[in-house]
Structures are given as C-alpha cells and as structure tokens.
C-alpha positions as CSV (number, residue, x, y, z in Angstrom):
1,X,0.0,0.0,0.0
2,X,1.2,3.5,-1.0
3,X,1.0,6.3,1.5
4,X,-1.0,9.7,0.7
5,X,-2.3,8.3,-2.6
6,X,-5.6,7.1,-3.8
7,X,-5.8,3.4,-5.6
8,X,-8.3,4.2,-8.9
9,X,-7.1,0.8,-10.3
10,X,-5.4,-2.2,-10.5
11,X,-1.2,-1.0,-10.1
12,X,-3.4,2.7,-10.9
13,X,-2.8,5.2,-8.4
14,X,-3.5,9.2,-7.9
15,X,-1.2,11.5,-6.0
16,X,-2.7,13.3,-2.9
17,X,0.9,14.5,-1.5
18,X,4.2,14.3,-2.3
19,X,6.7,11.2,-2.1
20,X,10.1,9.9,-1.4
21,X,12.3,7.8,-4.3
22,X,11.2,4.9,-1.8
23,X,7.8,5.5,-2.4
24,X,7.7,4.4,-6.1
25,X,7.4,0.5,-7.4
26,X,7.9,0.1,-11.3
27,X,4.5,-0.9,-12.7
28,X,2.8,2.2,-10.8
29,X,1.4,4.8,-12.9
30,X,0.7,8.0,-11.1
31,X,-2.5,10.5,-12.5
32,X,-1.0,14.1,-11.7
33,X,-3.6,17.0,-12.1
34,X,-3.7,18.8,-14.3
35,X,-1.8,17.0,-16.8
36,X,0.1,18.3,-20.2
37,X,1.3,16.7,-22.8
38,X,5.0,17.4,-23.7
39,X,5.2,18.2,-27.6
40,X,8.3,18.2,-29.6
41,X,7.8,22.0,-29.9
42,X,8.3,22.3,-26.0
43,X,10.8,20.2,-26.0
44,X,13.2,22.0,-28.3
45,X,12.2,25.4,-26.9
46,X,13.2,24.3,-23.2
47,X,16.4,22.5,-24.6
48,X,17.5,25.4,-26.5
49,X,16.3,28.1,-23.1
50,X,18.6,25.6,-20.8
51,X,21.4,25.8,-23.5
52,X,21.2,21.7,-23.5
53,X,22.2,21.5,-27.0
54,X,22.9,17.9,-26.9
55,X,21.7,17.0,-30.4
56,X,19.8,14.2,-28.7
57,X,17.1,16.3,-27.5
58,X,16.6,17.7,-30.6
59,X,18.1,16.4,-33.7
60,X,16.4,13.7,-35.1
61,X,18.3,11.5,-37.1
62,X,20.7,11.5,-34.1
63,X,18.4,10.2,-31.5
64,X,17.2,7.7,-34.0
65,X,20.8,5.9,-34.6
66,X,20.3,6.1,-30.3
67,X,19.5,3.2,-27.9
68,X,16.3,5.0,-27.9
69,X,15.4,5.3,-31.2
70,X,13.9,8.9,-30.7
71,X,15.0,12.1,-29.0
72,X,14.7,12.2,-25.9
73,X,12.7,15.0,-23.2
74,X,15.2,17.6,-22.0
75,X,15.7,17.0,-17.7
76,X,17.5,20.0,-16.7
C-alpha cells in the first residue's frame, strides 16, 4: 500500500501528497492534475532556453541511430 495516494485501479494510483524515491514500485502509474502533454515544440524550446544543446534532444536523425530510437525530453 502506498501512502497519501488514492488506488483508482489495478497498479493505478493518484497522487494526494508528495513522495520519497522509496515510495515508487515500477508498474505504478501516477495520475497528476492537471496533466500536459509534452510536444516536440516544448521540447526544443526548453532545450535550446537551458542551452542543452545535446543534439539528442533535438536532432532527429541522431536520436534515432540512439538506444532509444527517438529524442529524448530535455531533464534539466
């Protein structure tokens, strides 16, 4: 059982407070309110505002010859 969050379904939980690292068990999935979808758009504009330039974030033949296969979201 999770602390401080709300079971909506099976391995489904939603946030009511923070948590610790501990906290998390892979196979959760966490609703957070409200939600946004990251586009590529954002992505490159935050990566290029942070100075990140890694070309993984944003060059896309690069992050396809990746492990990934894709760029990646910026994490700064």
């Amino acid at each position: 059982m999770i602390k401080n969050s709300k079971e909506i379904g099976p391995n489904h939980y939603r946030e009511t407070f923070g948590r610790y690292f501990e906290d998390f068990q892979v196979g959760d999935v966490y609703d957070h309110r409200p939600g946004k979808t990251v586009t590529e758009y954002d992505n490159h504009l935050f990566t290029l505002m942070t100075l990140n330039t890694h070309p993984l974030h944003f060059v896309s033949e690069y992050g396809k010859a990746t492990e990934f296969g894709k760029n990646l979201v910026v994490s700064t």
